[in-house]
C-alpha positions in Angstrom: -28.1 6.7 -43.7 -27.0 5.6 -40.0 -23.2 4.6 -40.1 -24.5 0.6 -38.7 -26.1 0.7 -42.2 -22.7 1.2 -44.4 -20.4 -1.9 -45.3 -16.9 -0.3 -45.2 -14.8 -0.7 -47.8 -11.8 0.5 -49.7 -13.1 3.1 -51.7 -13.2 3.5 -56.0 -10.7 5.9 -56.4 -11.7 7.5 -59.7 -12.9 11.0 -58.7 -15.5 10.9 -61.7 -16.6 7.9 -64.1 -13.6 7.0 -66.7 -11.4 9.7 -65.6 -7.7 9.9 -63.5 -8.1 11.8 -60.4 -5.1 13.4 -61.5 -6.2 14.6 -64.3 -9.5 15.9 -62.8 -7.5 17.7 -60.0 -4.8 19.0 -62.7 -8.1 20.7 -64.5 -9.7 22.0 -61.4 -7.2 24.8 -61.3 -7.9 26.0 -64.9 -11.6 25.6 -63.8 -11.5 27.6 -61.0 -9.3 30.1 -62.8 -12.1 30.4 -65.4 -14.9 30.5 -63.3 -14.9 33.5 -61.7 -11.9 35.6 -62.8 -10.0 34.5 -60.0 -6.0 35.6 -60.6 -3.8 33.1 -61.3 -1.1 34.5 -59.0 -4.0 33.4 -55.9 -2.9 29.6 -57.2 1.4 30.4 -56.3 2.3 29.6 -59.6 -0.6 27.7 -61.0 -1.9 28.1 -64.3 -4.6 26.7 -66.6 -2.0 25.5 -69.1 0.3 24.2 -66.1 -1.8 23.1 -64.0 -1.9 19.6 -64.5 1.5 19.3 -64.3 1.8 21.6 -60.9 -0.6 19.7 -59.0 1.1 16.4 -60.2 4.1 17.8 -58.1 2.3 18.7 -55.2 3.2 16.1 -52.2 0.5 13.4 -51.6 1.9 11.6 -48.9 1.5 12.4 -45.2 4.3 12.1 -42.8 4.1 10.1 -39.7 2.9 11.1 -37.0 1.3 10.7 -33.5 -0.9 13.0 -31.9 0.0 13.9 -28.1 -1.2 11.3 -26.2 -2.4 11.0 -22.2 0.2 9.3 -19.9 -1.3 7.2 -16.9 0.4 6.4 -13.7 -0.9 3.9 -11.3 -0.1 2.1 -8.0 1.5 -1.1 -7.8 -1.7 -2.6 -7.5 -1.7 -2.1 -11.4 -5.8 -0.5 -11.1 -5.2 2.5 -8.6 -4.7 5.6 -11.1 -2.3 8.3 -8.9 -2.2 10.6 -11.6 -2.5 11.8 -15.6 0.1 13.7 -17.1 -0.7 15.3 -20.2 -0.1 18.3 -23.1 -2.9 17.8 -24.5 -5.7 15.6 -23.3 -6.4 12.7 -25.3 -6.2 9.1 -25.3 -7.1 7.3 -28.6 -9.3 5.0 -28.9 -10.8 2.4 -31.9 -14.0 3.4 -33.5 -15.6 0.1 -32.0 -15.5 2.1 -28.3 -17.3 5.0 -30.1 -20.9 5.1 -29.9 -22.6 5.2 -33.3 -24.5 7.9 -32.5 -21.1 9.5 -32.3 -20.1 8.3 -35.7 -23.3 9.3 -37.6 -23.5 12.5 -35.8 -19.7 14.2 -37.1 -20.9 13.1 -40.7 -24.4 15.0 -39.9 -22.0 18.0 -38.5 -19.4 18.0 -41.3 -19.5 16.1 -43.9 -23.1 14.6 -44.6 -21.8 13.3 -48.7 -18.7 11.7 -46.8 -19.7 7.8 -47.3 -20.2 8.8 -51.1 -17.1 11.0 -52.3 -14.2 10.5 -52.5 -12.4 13.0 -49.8 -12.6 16.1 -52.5 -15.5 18.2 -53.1 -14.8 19.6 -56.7 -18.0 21.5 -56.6 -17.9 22.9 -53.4 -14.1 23.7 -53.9 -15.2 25.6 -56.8 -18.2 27.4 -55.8 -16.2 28.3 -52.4 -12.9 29.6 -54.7 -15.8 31.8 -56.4 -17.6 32.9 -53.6 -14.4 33.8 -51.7 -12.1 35.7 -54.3 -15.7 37.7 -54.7 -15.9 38.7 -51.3 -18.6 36.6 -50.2 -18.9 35.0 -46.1 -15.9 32.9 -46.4 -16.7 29.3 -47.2 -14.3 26.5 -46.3 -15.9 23.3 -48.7 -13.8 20.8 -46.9 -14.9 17.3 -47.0 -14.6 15.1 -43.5 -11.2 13.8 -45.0 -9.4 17.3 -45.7 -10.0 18.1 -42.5 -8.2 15.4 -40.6 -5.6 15.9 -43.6 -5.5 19.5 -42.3 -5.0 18.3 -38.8 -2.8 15.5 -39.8 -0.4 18.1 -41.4 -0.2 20.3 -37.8 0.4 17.4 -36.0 3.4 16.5 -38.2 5.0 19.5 -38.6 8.5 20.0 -38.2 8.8 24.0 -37.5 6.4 26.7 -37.0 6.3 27.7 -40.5 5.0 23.6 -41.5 2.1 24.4 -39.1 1.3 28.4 -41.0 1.2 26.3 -44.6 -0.6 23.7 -43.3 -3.6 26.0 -41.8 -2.8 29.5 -43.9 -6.2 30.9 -45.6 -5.1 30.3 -49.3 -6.4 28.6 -52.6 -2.8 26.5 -52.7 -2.9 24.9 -49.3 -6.7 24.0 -50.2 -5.6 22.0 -53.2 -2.8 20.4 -51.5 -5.2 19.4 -49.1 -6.8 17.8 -51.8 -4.0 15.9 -53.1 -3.3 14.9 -49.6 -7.0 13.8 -49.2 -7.2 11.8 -52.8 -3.9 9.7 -51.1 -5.8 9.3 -47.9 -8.8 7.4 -49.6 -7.0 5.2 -51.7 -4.6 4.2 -48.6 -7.2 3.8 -45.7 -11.3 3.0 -45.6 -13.9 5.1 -44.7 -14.5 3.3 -41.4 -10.2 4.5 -40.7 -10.5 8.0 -41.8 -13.2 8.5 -38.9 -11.9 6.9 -36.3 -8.7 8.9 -36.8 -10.7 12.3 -37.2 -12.5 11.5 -34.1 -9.4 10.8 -32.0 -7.6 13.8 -33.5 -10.4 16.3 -33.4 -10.7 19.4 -31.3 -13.7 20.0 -29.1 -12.5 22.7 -26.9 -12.7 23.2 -22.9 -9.0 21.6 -23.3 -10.5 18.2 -24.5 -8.4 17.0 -27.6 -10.5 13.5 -29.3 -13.3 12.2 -28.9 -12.7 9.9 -25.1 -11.5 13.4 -24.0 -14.6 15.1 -25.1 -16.8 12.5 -23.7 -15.0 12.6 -20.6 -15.1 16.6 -19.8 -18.4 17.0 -20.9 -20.0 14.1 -19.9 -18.1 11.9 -18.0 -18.7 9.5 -20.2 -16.8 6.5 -22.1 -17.2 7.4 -25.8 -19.0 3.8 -26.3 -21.8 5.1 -24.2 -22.6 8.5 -25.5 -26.7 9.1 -26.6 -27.8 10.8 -30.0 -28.1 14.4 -28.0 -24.9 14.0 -26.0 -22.9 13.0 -29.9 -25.3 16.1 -31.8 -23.6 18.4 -29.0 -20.1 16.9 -29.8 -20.0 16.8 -33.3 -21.3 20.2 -33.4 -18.1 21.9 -31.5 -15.9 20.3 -33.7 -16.2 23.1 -36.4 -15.7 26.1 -33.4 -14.9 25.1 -30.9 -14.4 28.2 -29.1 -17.9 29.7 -30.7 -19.6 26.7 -29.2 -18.4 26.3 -26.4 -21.8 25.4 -23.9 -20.1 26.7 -20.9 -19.6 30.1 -21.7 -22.8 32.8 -21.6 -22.3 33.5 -25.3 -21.0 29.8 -26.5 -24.2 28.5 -25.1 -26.8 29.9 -27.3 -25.0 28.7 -30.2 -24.0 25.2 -29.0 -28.0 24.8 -28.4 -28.7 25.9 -32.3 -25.4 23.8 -33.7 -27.0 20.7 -31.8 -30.2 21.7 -33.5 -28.2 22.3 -37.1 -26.4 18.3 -36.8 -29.9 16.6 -35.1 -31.5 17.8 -38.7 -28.7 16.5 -40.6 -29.0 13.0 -38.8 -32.3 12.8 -39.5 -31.7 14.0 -42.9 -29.1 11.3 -43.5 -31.4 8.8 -41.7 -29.4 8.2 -39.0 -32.3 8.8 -36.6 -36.2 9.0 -36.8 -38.2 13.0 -36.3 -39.2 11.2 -32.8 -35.6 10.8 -31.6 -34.8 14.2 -32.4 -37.6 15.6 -30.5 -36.5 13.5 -27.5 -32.4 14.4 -27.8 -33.5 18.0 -28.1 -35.2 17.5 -24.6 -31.9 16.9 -23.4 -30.0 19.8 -20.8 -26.9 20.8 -22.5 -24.2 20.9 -20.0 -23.0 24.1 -18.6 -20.0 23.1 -16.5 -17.3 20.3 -17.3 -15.1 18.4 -16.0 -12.1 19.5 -14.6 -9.3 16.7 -15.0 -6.2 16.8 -13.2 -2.3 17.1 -14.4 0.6 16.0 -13.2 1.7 15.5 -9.6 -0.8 18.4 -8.2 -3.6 17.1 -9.6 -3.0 13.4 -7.4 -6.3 12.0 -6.4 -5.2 12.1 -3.1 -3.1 14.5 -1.6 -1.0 11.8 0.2 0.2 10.4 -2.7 1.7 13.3 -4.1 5.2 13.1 -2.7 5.5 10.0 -4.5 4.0 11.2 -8.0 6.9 14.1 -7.2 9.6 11.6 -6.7 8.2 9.5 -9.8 8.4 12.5 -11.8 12.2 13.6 -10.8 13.3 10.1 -11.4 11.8 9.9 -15.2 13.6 13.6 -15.8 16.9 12.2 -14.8 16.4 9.0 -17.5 18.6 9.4 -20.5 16.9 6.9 -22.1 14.0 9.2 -22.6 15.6 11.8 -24.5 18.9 14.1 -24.1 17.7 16.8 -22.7 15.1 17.1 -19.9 12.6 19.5 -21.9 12.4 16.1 -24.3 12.0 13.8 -21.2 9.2 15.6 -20.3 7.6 16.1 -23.6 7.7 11.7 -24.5 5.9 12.2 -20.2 2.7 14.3 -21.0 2.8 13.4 -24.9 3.8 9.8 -24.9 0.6 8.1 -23.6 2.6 5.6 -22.1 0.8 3.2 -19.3 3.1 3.2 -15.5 2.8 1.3 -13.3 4.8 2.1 -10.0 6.1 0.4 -6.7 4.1 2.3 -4.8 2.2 0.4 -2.3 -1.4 1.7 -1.6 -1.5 0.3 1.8 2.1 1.1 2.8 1.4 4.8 2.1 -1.8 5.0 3.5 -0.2 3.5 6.7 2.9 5.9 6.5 0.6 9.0 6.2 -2.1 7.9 9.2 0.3 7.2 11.4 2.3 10.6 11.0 -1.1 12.4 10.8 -1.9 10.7 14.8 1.6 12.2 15.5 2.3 16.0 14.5 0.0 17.8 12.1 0.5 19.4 9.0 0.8 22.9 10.5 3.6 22.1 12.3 7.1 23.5 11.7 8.8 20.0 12.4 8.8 17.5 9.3 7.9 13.8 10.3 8.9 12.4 7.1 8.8 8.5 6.3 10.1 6.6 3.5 9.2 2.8 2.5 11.4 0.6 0.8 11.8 -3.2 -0.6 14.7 -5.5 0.1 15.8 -6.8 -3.1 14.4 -4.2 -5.5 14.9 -0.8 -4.7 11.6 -0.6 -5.2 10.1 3.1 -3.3 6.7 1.6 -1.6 5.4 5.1 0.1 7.4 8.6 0.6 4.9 10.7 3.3 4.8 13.7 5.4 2.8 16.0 7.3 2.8 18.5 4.9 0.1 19.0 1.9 1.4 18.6 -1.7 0.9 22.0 -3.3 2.4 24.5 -5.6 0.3 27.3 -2.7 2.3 28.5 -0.7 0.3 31.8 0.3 -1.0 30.4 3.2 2.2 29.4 4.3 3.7 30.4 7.4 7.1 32.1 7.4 10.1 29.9 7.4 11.8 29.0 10.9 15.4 30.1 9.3 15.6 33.3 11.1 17.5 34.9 8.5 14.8 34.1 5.8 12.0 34.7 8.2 13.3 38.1 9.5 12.9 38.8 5.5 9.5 37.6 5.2 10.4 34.6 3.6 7.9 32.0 4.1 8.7 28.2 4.8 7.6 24.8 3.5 4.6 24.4 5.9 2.1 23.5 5.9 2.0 23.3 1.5 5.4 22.1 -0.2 6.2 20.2 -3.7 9.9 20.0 -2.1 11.6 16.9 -2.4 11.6 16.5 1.5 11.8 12.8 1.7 13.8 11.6 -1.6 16.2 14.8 -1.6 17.3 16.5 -4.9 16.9 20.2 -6.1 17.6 22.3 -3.2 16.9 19.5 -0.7 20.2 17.7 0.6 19.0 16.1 3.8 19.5 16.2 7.2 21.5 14.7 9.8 20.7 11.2 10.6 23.0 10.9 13.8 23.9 7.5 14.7 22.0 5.5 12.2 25.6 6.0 10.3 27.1 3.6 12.8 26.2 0.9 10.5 28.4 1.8 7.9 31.3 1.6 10.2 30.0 -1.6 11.6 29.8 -3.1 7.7 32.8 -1.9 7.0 34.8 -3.6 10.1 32.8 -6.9 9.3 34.2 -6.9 5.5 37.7 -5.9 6.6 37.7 -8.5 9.0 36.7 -7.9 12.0 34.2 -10.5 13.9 30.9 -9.4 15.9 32.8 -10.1 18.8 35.4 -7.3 19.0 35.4 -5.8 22.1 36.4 -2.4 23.0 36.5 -0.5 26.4 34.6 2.4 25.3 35.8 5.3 27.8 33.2 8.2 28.6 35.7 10.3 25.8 37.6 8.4 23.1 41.0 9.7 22.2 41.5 9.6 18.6 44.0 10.8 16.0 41.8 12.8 14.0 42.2 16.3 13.8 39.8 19.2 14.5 40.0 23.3 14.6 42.0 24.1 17.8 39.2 24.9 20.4 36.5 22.9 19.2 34.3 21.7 21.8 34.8 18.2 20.1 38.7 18.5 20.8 40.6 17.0 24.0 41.5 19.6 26.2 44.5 21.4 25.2 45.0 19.2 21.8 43.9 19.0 18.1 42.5 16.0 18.4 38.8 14.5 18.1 37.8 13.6 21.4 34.0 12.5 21.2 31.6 11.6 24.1 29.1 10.0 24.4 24.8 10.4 25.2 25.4 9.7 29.0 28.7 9.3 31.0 27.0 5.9 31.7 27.0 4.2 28.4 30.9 4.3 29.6 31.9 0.1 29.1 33.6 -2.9 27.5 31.2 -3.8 24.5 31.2 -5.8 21.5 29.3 -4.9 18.2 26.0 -6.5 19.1 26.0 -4.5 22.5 27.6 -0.9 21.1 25.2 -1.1 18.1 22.3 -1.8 20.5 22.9 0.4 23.2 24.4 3.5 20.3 28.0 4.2 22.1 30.1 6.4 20.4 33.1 5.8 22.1 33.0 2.1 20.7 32.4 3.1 16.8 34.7 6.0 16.4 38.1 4.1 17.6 36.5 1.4 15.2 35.5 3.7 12.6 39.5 4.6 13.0 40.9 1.0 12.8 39.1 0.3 10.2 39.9 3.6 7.9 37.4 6.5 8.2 37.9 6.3 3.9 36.4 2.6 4.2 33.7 3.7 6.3 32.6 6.7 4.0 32.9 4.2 0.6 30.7 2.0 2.3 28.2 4.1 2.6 28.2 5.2 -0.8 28.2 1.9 -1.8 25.0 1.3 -0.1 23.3 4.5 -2.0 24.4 7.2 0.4 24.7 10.6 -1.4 26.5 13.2 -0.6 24.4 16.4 -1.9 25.9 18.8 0.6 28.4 20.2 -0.9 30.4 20.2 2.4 29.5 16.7 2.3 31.1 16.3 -1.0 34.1 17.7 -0.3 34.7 16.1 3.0 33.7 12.6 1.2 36.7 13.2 -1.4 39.6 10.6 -1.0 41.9 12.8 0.2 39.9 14.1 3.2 38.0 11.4 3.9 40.7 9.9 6.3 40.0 12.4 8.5 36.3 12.8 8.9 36.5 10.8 12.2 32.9 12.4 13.3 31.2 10.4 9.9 30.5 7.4 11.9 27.9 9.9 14.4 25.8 10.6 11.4 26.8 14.5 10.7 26.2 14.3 6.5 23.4 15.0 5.7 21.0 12.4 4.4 17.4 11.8 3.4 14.9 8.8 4.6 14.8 7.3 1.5 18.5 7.0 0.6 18.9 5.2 4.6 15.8 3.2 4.1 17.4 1.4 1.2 20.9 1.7 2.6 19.4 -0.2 5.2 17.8 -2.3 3.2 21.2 -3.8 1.8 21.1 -6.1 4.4 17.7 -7.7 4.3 19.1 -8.0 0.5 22.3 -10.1 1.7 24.5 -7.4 0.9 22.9 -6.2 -2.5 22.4 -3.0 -3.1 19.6 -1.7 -5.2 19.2 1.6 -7.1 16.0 3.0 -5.6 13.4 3.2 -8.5 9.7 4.1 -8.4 8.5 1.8 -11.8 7.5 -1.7 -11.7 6.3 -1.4 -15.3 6.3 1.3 -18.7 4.6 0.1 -21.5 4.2 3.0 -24.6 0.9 3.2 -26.8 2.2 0.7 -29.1 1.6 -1.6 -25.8 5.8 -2.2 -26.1 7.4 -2.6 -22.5 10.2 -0.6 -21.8 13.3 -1.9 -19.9 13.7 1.4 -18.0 13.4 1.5 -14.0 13.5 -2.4 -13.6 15.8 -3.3 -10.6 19.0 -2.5 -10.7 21.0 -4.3 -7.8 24.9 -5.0 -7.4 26.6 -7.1 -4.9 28.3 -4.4 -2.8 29.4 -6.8 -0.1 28.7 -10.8 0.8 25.6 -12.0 1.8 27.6 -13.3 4.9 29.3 -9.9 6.1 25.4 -8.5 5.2 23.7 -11.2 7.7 26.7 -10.5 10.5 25.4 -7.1 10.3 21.7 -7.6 10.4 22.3 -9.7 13.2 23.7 -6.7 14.9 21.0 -4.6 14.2 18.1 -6.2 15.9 19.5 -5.0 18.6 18.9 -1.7 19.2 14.8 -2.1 18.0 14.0 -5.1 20.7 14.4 -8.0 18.4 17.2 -11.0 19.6 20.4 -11.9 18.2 20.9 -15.4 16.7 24.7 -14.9 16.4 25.7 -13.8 19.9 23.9 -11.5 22.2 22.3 -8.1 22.2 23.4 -7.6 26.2 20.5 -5.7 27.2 17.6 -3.5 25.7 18.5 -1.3 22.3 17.1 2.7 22.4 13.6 1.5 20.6 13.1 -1.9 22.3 9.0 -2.0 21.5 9.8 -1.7 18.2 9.7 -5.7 17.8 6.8 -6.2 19.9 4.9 -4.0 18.2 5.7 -5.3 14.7 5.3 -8.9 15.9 8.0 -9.8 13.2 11.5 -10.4 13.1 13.1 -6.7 12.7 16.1 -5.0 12.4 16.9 -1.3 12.5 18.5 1.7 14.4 17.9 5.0 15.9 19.6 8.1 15.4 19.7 11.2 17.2 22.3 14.4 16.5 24.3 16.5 18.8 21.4 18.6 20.6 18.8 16.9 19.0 18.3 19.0 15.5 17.0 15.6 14.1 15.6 12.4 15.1 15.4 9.1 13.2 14.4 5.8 13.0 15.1 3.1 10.3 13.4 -0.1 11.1 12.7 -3.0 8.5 11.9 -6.5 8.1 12.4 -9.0 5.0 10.2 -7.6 3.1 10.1 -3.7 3.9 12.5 -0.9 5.6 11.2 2.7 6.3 13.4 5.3 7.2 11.7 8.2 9.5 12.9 11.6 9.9 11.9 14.1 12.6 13.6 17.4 11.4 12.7 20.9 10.5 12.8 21.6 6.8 13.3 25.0 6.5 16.4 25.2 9.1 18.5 22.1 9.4 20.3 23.3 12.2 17.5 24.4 14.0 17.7 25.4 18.1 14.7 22.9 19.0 14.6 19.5 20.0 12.9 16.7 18.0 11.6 14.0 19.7 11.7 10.3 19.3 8.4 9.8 21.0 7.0 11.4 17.9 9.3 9.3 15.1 9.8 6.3 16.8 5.9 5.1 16.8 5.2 6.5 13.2 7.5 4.4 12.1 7.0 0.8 14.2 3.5 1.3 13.6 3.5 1.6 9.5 5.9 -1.6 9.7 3.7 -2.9 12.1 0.3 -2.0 9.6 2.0 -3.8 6.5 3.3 -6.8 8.1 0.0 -8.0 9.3 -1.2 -10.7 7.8 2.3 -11.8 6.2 3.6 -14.6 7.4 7.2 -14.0 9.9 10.3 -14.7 7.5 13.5 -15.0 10.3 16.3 -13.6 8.9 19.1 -16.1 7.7 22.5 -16.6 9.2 26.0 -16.9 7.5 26.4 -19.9 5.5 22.9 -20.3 6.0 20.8 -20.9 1.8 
């Protein structure tokens, strides 16, 4: 009979008329041991006298468990699906979303008594023990329900040896899986027992359920699957492997198993002769579906820096396990439901207008990195480079000691944390964008917007450098640093020296104020030091004396100065940068991992001095004082038709170029730099950051209404 035609129920649990299923089962070994000679060492232990009692002791109850589940990551937008991540591919789902046809077809293919016993098969049992232990074609006599108890017992397996007994070829793990089975129909209906085989089931071609079957093969919702398209299904369940439709000798068997589960469902009465003429009309697929995993597998290739980053950032959680081989088995087995920060249209921006400014082929990185006041949250990480684990294609790297050994380089395919940094990435020099952290830290120490310094073409300080060094006054030990052009030479305050980017103005500050303060407020505003010369140097015994830190010579990524930067749009909060709005697990349970994390690292006052400062040098006006000229990217605010705020940065000879530029409600941080050799011997141009990055400001700003920045005191 179709399944629509069965009231489910709670099943009688006698396994025959006036008689204990236990004492039935306890029988059936002395049975079997009768019947056919069969020894009773085949039974471990089993006898006809005993056997009551042994099967009494047998365990009945099923462990908890849950099967391996499909993990889905989406945009912010909360619809956009970047990527899946899974061990095995499945995503349960209840047996209302599973066609019918589905449902009356697995009973057809495995079980066709299944609404009518009671999860054991004595006879069958019997007749299989017999036919087996006499060398017959092996027969398995496993009712619908000892299979998923045989499944159940896999999936909730402890060690290797858990999964042997629970699958082994012998007459004692068959009657455990009866006891087990006996259990499973007094504790759950019929209508439970298939909707939990169906989710659990294998159907091959790396599809694990039945939503993962329908998907592969058909591309279907399980809801929606016809009688021939369920037949086909149901049929693979039992070998998968055997038949297997897309394979030259799978496909003549998966046509005659379809054939073998249509009779049944007619037999059964699930369908009519007439509808299984018509389903076996049906093609049988021959190819499937081939679904994507992990951060490779992105739907587009643009967003797979971001996926990367995503990916890093949930290995490095404690919370989801101790050790990161268990963080990234609750990833791809959890089946939990992400949702990120990251911004559709800010990443599509980011990645068109890199793409209309160096190509992908190109040995120079234009690398942006999106960011939100107030959040941390990571909106877009791009770069003109392809996310792939290929690398054959790749050309060899620009380090000429790697390349003269054939090494190849990160172009134009990478999975290398180029943007966010981590693994063997540690940045690059972001020149004078580090001038903020000396201006931040002069504002909390004291020191007004209006300190003026006469900024000489070379600035005699007290810090010490290698005897020689082109960086040393002539004759001395001491740092003596210049500056871009002998005629930046002036008397400035911080509005004008930040604007105009004169050294000789923010080292001698960097020194009043205490190289040491200048380097803690960096790291208070999320700068790392991965180098580990960096490191080192950043120590509190050395720091004193790393008078060139205010220049920009760590190394640094765009996302960690992005959200350095955006400290002060977040009046002087800092915010951990995290890529996950939302985590909800299969039990549809939030989890309170990844939500902002943000600490007042200075007042929103010395924040808003600072800000002030910064419009600067990207064309925007001071409210505070004035900017005393153009800054070094004054189209930056025209362009953006906002209120901005922002900085270039450019090192000694050019190895890198950089622009952060933000607004109230987003900062990107752009890198021009080569990859594969930091300290490369070419020039990188701002002509080719600078306009990447105004312009994907520029792209998500429009249409927002223009917030103007507040000023001290100001609520």
């Amino acid at each position: 009979m179709p399944a629509v035609a069965f009231r489910f129920r709670r099943r009688d649990h006698n396994v025959f008329t006036n008689a204990t299923s236990l004492l039935i089962c306890g029988l059936l070994a002395g049975v079997v041991l009768a019947a056919a000679a069969f020894p009773a060492a085949a039974l471990s232990g089993l006898s006809v006298k005993a056997g009551d009692k042994a099967f009494a002791a047998l365990p009945s109850q099923l462990n908890a468990f849950s099967s391996p589940q499909i993990t889905r990551v989406y945009a912010s937008d909360n619809k956009t699906q970047i990527a899946v991540m899974y061990d095995e591919f499945r995503s349960d789902v209840p047996l209302s979303q599973i066609s019918v046809n589905v449902q009356n077809a697995i009973v057809a293919a495995e079980d066709r008594d299944f609404y009518h016993n009671n999860g054991v098969d004595i006879k069958g049992t019997i007749r299989a023990f017999v036919n087996n232990s006499n060398g017959g074609d092996k027969q398995g006599a496993s009712t619908l329900t000892m299979q998923y108890v045989r499944m159940a017992l896999t999936y909730s397996a402890t060690d290797p040896q858990e999964v042997v007994a629970a699958t082994e070829d012998t007459p004692k793990r068959k009657i455990t899986e009866m006891k087990y089975a006996m259990q499973v129909e007094k504790e759950m209906t019929k209508q439970q027992i298939l909707e939990k085989y169906l989710n659990i089931a294998p159907f091959g071609n790396r599809a694990y359920g039945i939503y993962a079957a329908s998907e592969i093969y058909f591309g279907k919702n399980p809801k929606d699957l016809d009688v021939a398209q369920a037949a086909l299904l149901a049929g693979m369940v039992k070998a998968p492997t055997s038949f297997n439709p897309t394979t030259s000798t799978g496909y003549p068997q998966a046509v005659a198993r379809r054939k073998y589960v249509l009779d049944g469902m007619v037999t059964t009465g699930a369908i009519t002769p007439a509808q299984e003429q018509a389903a076996l009309k049906e093609p049988i697929p021959r190819r499937v579906k081939t679904v994507g995993n992990g951060c490779v597998s992105v739907d587009k290739n643009e967003w797979g820096f971001f996926c990367d980053y995503f990916d890093r950032w949930w290995l490095s959680q404690q919370a989801f396990g101790a050790t990161t081989y268990d963080r990234e088995q609750r990833l791809i087995d959890g089946g939990y439901r992400i949702v990120t920060t990251m911004d559709v249209k800010a990443t599509e921006a980011a990645h068109k207008r890199i793409t209309q400014q160096i190509g992908n082929n190109n040995k120079d990185a234009l690398m942006l990195a999106a960011v939100e006041p107030g959040t941390g949250a990571v909106l877009a990480l791009a770069a003109n480079r392809s996310y792939k684990l290929d690398d054959s294609k790749n050309h060899l790297s620009s380090d000429p000691v790697k390349r003269e050994h054939g090494v190849k380089g990160t172009y134009p395919n990478t999975t290398n944390p180029i943007i966010s940094g981590g693994g063997d990435v540690d940045g690059y020099q972001a020149g004078s964008t580090f001038k903020l952290f000396t201006m931040v830290a002069a504002l909390k120490a004291g020191i007004p917007l209006t300190k003026t310094i006469d900024a000489q073409v070379q600035a005699k300080t007290h810090y010490i450098v290698e005897p020689g060094s082109p960086a040393a006054c002539a004759g001395t030990s001491f740092y003596c640093p210049g500056n871009a052009g002998e005629s930046e030479a002036g008397t400035y305050n911080m509005w004008g020296a930040f604007g105009h980017s004169v050294n000789t103005y923010f080292v001698p500050l960097e020194e009043e104020v205490g190289a040491q303060n200048v380097v803690k407020t960096a790291q208070d505003m999320g700068i790392q030091f991965r180098a580990s010369n960096d490191a080192k140097l950043a120590e509190p015994g050395n720091a004193e004396q790393w008078g060139a830190f205010t220049l920009g010579v760590s190394e640094s990524t765009p996302l960690d100065l992005a959200n350095a930067y955006a400290t002060l749009a977040g009046d002087g909060k800092y915010c951990t940068p995290t890529p996950v709005r939302e985590i909800v697990d299969r039990n549809n349970q939030k989890i309170d991992v990844g939500s902002p994390n943000c600490k007042q690292v200075f007042s929103p006052d010395v924040a808003r001095m600072a800000l002030d400062a910064a419009r600067c040098p990207v064309g925007d006006s001071a409210q505070l004082g004035t900017c005393g000229g153009s800054g070094t990217a004054p189209q930056a605010h025209g362009i953006v038709d906002h209120p901005v705020f922002g900085k270039t940065g450019t090192t000694d000879s050019e190895k890198t170029a950089a622009l952060i530029l933000g607004t109230s409600s987003i900062v990107v941080g752009g890198y021009l730099a080569d990859t594969d050799w930091p300290q490369t011997n070419q020039h990188m141009s701002h002509n080719v950051v600078n306009p990447a990055v105004w312009n994907t400001v520029a792209d998500y700003m429009k249409g927002k209404p223009s917030v103007q920045f507040k000023t001290p005191g100001e609520r």
